[in-house]
N, C-alpha and C positions, 0 to 999 in steps of 0.2 A: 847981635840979634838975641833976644829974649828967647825963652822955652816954650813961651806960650805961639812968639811969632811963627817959630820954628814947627812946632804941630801944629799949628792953621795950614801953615803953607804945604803940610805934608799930607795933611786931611785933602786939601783942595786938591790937592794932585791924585790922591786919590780915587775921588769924584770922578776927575778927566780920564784916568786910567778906567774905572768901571766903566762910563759912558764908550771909551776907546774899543776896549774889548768887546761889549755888546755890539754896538755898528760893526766892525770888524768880523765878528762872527755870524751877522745874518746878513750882510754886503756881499762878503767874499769866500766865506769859508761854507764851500756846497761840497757836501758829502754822499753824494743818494746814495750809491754802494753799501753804508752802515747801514744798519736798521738803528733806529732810537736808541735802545738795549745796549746793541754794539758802542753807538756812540758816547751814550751816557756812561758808561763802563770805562771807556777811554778816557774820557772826560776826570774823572775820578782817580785814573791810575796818576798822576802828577802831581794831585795834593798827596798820595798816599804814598808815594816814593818821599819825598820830601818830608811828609810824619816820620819812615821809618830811619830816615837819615839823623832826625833829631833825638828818634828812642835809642838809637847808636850811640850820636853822642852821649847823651845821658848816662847810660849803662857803660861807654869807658871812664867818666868820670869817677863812676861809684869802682870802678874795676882796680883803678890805679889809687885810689885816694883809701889808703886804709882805714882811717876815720869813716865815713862812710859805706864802706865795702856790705856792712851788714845791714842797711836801708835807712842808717841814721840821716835825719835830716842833713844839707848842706849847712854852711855856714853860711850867713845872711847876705853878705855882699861880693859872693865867691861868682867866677863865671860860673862853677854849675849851679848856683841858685838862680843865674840871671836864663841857665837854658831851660829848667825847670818850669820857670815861668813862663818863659817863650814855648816849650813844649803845651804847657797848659792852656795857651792862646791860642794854639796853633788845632788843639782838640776842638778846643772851644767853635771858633770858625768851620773845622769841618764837618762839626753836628749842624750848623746851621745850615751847613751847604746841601747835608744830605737830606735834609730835612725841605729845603724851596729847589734845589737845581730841577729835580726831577718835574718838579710840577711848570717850574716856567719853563725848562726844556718841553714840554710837553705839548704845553699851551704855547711855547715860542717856534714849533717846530715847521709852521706853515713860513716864518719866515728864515728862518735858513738851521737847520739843526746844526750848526756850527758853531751858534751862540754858548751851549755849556761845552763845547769843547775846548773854545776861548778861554770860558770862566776857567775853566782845569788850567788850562801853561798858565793864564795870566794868574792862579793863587799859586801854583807853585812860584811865579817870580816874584811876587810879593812875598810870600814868606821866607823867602831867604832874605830878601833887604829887609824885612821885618826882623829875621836873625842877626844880620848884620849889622843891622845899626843898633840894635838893643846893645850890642857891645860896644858899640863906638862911642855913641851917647845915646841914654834913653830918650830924647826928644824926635831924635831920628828915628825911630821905630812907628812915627806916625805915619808916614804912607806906605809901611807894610801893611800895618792894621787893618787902613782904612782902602788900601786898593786890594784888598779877599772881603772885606765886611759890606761896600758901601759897591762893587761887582754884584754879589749874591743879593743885597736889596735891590735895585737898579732892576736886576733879570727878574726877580718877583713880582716888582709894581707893575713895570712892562708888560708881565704875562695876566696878571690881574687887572689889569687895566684892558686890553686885549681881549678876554675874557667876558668883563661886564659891555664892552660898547659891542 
């Protein structure tokens, strides 16, 4: 199988994960006890463990690697340049998240505030097989990408869409 088939098929999955997680969190996951706040805050703690899991890695590699030790860059095709990158993705996605969760949580919250507490476990599960497979092969790191990227669109259009009807 190709590289290209390979990230289609990771993209799509993706898609079905994002769509999985939103149903699932305003289906079944009722919280009334949270307040919004509460739950959005929860929500958030999962991608943020998982960021600082990555900033760990990173800073053992620079810790043990005396080349590096004093902030030089890695070497091109070294695993810490492959988590550097995945760290820098991994940023990347959770500015986006901070940036819509809140507001389609908001707008989504008539139907189950459950929906960004999904999106939180389900990016932190994503971005581990995003971590993981970045190492195994880069083609495999497409349904981490795209199951934290194409979740956080999904609950946006949903709550904008929601929103205008």
């Amino acid at each position: 199988m190709g590289k290209r088939a390979k990230i289609g098929i990771g993209m799509a999955a993706g898609v079905v994960w994002g769509v999985l997680l939103i149903w699932i969190g305003a289906a079944f996951v009722n919280i009334p006890i949270f307040s919004f706040t509460w739950t959005l805050a929860l929500a958030f703690l999962f991608p943020g463990l998982v960021l600082a899991a990555m900033i760990g890695r990173l800073a053992q590699h620079r810790y043990f690697d005396v080349g590096t030790i004093d902030g030089e860059p890695f070497a091109p095709d070294s695993a810490a340049a492959v988590d550097a990158r995945i760290l820098q993705n991994t940023v990347e996605q959770s500015v986006l998240a901070l940036l819509l969760w809140p507001v389609a949580g908001h707008l989504l919250a008539v139907d189950g505030p459950g929906v960004v507490l999904c999106l939180g476990v389900g990016f932190a599960i994503a971005r581990i097989c995003f971590w993981i497979g970045y190492h195994i092969s880069p083609p495999l790191r497409a349904f981490g990408f795209a199951g934290t990227f194409y979740p956080t669109l999904l609950a946006a259009g949903w709550a904008v869409l929601w929103w205008v009807i």
